[in-house]
C-alpha positions as CSV (number, residue, x, y, z in Angstrom):
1,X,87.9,102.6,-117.3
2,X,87.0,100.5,-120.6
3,X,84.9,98.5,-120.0
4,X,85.9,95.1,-121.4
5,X,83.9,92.3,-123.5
6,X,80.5,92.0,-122.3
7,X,79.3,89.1,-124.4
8,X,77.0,92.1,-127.0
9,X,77.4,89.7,-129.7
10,X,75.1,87.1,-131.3
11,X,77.8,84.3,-131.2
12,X,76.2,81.7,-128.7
13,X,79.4,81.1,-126.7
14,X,78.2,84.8,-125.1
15,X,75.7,83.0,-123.5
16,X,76.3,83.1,-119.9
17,X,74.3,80.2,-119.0
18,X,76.2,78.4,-121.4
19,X,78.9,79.3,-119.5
20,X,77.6,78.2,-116.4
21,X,76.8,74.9,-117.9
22,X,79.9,74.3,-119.1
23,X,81.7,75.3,-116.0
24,X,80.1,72.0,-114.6
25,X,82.5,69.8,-117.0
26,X,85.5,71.1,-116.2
27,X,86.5,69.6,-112.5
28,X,86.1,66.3,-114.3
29,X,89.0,67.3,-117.3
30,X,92.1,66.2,-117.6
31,X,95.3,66.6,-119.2
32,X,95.0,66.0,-122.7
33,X,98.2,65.9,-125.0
34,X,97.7,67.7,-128.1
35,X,98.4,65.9,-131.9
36,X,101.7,66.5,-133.6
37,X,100.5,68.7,-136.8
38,X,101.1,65.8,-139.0
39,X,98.4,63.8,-137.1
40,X,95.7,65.9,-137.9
41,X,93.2,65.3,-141.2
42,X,91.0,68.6,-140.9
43,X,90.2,72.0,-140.2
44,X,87.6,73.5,-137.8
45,X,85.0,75.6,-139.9
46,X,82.4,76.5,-137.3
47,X,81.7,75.7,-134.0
48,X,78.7,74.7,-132.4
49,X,77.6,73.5,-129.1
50,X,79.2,70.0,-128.0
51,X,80.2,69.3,-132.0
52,X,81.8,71.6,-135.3
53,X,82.1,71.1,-139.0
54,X,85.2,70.4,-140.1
55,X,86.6,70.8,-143.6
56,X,88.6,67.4,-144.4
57,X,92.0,67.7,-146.7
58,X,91.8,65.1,-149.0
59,X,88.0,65.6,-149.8
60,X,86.8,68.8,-149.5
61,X,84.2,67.7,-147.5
62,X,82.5,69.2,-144.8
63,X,81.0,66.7,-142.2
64,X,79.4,67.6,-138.9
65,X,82.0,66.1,-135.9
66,X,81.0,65.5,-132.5
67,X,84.1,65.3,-129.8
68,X,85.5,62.1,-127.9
69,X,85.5,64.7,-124.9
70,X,87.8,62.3,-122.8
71,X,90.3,62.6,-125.8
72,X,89.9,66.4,-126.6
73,X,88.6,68.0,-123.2
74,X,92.1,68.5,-120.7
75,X,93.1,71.0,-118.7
76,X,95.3,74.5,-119.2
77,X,97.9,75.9,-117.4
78,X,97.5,78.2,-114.7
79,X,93.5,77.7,-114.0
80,X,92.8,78.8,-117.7
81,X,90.2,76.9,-119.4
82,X,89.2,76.8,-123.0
83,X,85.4,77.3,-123.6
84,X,85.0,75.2,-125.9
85,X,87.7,72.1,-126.8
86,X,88.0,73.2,-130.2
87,X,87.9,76.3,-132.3
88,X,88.1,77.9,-135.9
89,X,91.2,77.0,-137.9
90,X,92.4,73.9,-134.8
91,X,93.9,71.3,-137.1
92,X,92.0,67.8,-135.8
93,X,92.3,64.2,-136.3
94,X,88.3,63.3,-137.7
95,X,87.1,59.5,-137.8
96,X,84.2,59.7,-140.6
97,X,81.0,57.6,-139.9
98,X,80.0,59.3,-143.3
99,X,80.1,62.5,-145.5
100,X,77.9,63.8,-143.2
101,X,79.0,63.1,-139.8
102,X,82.6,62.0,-137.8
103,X,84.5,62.0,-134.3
104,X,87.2,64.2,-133.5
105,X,89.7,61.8,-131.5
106,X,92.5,64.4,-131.3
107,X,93.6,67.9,-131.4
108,X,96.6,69.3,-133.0
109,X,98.7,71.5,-131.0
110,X,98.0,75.4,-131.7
111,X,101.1,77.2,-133.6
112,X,99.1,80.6,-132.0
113,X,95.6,82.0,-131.4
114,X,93.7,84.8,-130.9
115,X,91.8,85.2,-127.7
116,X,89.6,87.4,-125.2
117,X,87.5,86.5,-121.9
118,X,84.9,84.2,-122.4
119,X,81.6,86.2,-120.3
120,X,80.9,85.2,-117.4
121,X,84.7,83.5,-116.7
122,X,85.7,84.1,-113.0
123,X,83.9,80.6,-112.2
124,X,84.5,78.9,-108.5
125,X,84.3,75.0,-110.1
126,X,83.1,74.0,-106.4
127,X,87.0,75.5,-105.2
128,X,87.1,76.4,-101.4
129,X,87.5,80.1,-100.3
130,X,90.7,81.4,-101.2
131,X,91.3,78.9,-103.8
132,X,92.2,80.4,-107.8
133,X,89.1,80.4,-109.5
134,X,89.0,78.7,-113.2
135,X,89.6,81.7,-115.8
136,X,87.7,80.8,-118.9
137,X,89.0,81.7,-122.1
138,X,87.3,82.3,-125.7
139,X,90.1,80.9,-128.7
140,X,87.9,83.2,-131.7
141,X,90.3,81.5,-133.8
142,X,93.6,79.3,-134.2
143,X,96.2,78.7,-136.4
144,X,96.1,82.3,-137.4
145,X,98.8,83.9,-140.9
146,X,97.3,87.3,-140.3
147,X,94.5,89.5,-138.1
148,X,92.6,92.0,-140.2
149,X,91.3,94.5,-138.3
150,X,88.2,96.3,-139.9
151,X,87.4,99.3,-139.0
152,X,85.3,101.7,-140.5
153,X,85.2,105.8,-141.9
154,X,82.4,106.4,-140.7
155,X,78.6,104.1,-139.8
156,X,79.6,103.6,-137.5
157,X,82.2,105.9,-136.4
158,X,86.3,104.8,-136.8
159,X,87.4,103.6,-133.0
160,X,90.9,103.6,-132.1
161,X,90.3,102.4,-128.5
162,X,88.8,98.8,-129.8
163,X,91.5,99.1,-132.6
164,X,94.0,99.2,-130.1
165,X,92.4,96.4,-128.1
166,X,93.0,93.8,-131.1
167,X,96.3,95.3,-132.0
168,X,97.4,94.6,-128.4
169,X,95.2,90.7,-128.2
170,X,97.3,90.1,-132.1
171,X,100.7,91.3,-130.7
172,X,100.1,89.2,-127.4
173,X,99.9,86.4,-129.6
174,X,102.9,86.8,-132.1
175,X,100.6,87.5,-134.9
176,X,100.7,89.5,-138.1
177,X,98.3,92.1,-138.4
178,X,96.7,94.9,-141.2
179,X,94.3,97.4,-140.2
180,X,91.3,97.8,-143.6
181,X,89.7,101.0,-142.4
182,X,86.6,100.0,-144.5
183,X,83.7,102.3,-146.2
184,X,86.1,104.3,-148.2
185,X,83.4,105.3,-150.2
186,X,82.3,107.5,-147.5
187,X,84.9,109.8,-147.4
188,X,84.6,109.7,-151.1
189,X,80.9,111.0,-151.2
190,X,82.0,113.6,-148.3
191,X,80.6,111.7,-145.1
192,X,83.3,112.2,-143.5
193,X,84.6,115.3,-145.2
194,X,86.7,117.8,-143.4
195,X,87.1,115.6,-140.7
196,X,90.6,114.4,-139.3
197,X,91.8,110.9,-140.2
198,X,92.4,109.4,-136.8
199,X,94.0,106.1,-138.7
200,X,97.1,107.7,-140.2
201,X,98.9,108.0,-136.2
202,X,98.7,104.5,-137.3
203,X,100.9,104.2,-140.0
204,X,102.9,106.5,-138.2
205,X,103.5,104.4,-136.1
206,X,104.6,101.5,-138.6
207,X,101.0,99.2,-138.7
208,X,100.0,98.9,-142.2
209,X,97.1,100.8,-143.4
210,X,94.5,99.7,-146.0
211,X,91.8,101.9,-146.9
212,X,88.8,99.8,-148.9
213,X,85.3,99.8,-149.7
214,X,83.1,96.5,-150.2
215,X,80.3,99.3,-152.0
216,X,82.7,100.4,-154.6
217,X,85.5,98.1,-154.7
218,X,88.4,100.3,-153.6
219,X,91.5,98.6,-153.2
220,X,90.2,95.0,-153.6
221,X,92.1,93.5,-155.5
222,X,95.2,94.9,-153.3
223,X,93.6,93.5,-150.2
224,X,93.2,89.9,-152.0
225,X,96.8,90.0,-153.4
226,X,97.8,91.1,-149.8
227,X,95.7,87.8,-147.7
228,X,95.6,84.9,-150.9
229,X,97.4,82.0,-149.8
230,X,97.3,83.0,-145.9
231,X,94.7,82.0,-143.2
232,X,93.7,84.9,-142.0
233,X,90.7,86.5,-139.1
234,X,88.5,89.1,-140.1
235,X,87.4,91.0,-136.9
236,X,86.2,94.4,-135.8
237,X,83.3,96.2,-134.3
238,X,80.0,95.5,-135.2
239,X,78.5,96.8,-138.7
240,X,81.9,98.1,-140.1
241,X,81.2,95.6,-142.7
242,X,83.7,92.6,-142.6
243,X,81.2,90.2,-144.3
244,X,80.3,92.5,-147.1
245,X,84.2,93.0,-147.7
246,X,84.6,88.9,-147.8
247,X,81.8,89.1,-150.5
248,X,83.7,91.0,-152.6
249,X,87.0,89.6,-152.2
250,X,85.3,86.5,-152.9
251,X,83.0,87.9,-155.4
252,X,80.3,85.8,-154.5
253,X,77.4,86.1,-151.4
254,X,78.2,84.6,-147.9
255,X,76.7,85.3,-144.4
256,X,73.5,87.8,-143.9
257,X,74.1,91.9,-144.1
258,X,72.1,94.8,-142.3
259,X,72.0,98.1,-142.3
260,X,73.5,100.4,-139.2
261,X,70.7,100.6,-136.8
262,X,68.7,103.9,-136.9
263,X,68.3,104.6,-133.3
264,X,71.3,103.6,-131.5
265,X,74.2,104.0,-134.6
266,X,75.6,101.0,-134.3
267,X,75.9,97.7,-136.4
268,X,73.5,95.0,-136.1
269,X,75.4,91.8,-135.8
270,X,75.0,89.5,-138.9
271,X,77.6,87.2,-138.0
272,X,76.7,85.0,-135.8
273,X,79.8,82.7,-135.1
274,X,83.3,82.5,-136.4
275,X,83.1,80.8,-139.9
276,X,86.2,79.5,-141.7
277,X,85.4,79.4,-145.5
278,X,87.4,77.6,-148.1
279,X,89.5,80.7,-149.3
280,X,90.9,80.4,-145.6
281,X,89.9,83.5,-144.4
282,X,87.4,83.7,-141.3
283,X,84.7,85.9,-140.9
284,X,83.8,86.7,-136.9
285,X,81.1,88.3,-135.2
286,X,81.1,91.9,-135.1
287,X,81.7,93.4,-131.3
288,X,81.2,96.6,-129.5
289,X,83.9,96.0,-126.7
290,X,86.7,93.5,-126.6
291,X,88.7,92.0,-123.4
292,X,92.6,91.7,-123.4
293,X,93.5,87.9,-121.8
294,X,96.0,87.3,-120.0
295,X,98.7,89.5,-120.5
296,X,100.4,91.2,-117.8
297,X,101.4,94.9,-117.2
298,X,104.9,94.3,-118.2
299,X,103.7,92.6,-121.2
300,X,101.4,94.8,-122.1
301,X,104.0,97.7,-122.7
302,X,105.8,95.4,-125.3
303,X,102.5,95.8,-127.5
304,X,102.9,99.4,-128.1
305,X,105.9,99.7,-130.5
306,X,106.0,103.1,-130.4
307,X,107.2,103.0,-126.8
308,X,110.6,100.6,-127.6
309,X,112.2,103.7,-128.0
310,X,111.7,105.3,-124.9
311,X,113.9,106.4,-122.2
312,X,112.5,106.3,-119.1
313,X,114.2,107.6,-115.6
314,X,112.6,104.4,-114.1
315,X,114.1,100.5,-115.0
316,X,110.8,98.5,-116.2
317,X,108.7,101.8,-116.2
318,X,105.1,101.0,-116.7
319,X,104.1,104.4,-118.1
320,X,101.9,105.1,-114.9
321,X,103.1,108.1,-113.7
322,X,106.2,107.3,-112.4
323,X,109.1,110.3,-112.4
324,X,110.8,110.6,-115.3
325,X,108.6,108.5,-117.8
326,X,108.8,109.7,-121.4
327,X,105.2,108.0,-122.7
328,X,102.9,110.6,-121.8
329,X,103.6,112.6,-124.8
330,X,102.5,109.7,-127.1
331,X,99.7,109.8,-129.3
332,X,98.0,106.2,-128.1
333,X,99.2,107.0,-124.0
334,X,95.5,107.6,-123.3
335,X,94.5,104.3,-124.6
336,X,97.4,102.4,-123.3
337,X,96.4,104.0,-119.7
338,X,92.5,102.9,-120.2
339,X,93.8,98.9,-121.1
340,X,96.6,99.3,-118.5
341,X,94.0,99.9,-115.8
342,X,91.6,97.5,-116.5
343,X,94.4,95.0,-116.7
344,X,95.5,95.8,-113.5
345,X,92.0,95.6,-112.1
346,X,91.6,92.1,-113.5
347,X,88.6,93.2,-115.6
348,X,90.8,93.1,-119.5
């Protein structure tokens, strides 16, 4: 099974204590209704423990908020729980003190987000035995035009299984997205020479496909024409370089970059939080596995287009070996098994 999200990621809502702590707050919630869109005066930037920076319309500015918990804080449906009462790209209503600091008295409801398991999120809340336990759920961002999915050529090695993981969490949600398979230089300089190109099933399939390179500038300036204008998520595995591609779309330094790590082959995480900067793109912390949230069995076989058109012997097949089902022969069945199992199983 693949495994799912395991908090290996240097944003600081993968601390489990944290979410221990915060587990402590939620019997005391309550509902909350959200701001009509209209009502709101600001956009989460970053998120920090008990307060963000938001980026105000009318100014510009960029003041440090803490919440009005009673008027932010409430509960969600089904024992879901937000980990945090905000996130990147929430529209919120901000009282300023200053320039520097403000209160969030409201939050605008979400047109869509993208979401996975929040570590540590089967949590009891003081329930009785055989009562639902709280499900906790990380919002990486809200609001969202488009999900870029980065993944590289090579350094470390293209990975369809965590592709597939935010093409299924982005269709899940309703949202747009485009896969940059990034580090095009390396194919260039013959890294990965010779070698199959295990993204092109994916425009056969119908995603679109955008190969760039941060390093040499490949298809930059089709990748900016493509996301100006739009809010949209960078994510992807660790070290496939989403920062260093903002840099160059922006042509201008933001966030920290390292090199792939020697002995294991895999990125070192830069990127320590989600970060909304003023182009209205997002830049996310890199991960190395990445949990599907609620969404059922049924639902999940609506997030693999390529099996719309399939005639199966069995009404509401789920492509787990029952007679007659004509998804086995699909390129991506293997990976649709491995999420279709760990769904199943609870684990995402």
């Amino acid at each position: 099974m693949v495994p799912k999200f395991r908090g290996n990621s240097e944003d600081w809502l993968d601390d489990e204590k944290a979410v221990r702590r915060g587990a402590k707050k939620a019997s005391s919630a309550r509902l909350v209704t959200p701001l009509s869109p209209e009502e709101a005066n600001g956009t989460v930037a970053e998120v920090f423990p008990n307060q963000c920076r938001v980026r105000l319309d009318k100014s510009g500015a960029k003041p440090l908020c803490a919440y009005r918990r009673a008027l932010v804080i409430g509960d969600t449906q089904d024992g879901i729980r937000d980990r945090t009462p905000v996130a990147v790209g929430d529209r919120v209503k901000v009282v300023s003190n200053s320039r520097d600091s403000g209160i969030i008295e409201g939050v605008a409801l979400r047109r869509n987000f993208l979401s996975r398991p929040a570590p540590g999120r089967e949590v009891r809340d003081g329930k009785q035995d055989g009562e639902e336990a709280t499900r906790f759920r990380h919002v990486i961002a809200a609001n969202i035009d488009l999900v870029a999915i980065v993944a590289s050529i090579d350094e470390p090695e293209f990975s369809p299984g965590l592709v597939d993981r935010f093409l299924v969490a982005s269709a899940a949600a309703g949202i747009e997205v485009l896969i940059c398979v990034s580090k095009s230089d390396l194919v260039v300089r013959g890294a990965s020479s010779g070698q199959e190109r295990p993204w092109r099933l994916y425009s056969d399939i119908g995603y679109e496909i955008l190969e760039v390179s941060a390093k040499c500038l490949q298809h930059i300036d089709e990748l900016r024409c493509r996301i100006q204008g739009k809010q949209v998520v960078f994510c992807g595995q660790s070290g496939v370089g989403k920062t260093s591609l903002l840099r160059a779309l922006l042509a201008t330094d933001i966030g920290r970059v390292n090199e792939i790590s020697a002995s294991t082959g895999r990125g070192r995480h830069t990127t320590t939080s989600a970060v909304l900067l003023d182009s209205g793109w997002i830049d996310t912390p890199g991960v190395r596995e990445f949990g599907i949230f609620d969404v059922s069995p049924e639902e999940l076989t609506t997030c693999f287009p390529e099996f719309a058109t399939l005639k199966c012997a069995v009404s509401g097949c789920l492509h787990r070996d029952e007679p007659g089902c004509g998804a086995t022969s699909m390129a991506r069945y293997a990976s649709y098994r491995r999420i279709l199992e760990s769904v199943i199983a609870g684990q995402g």
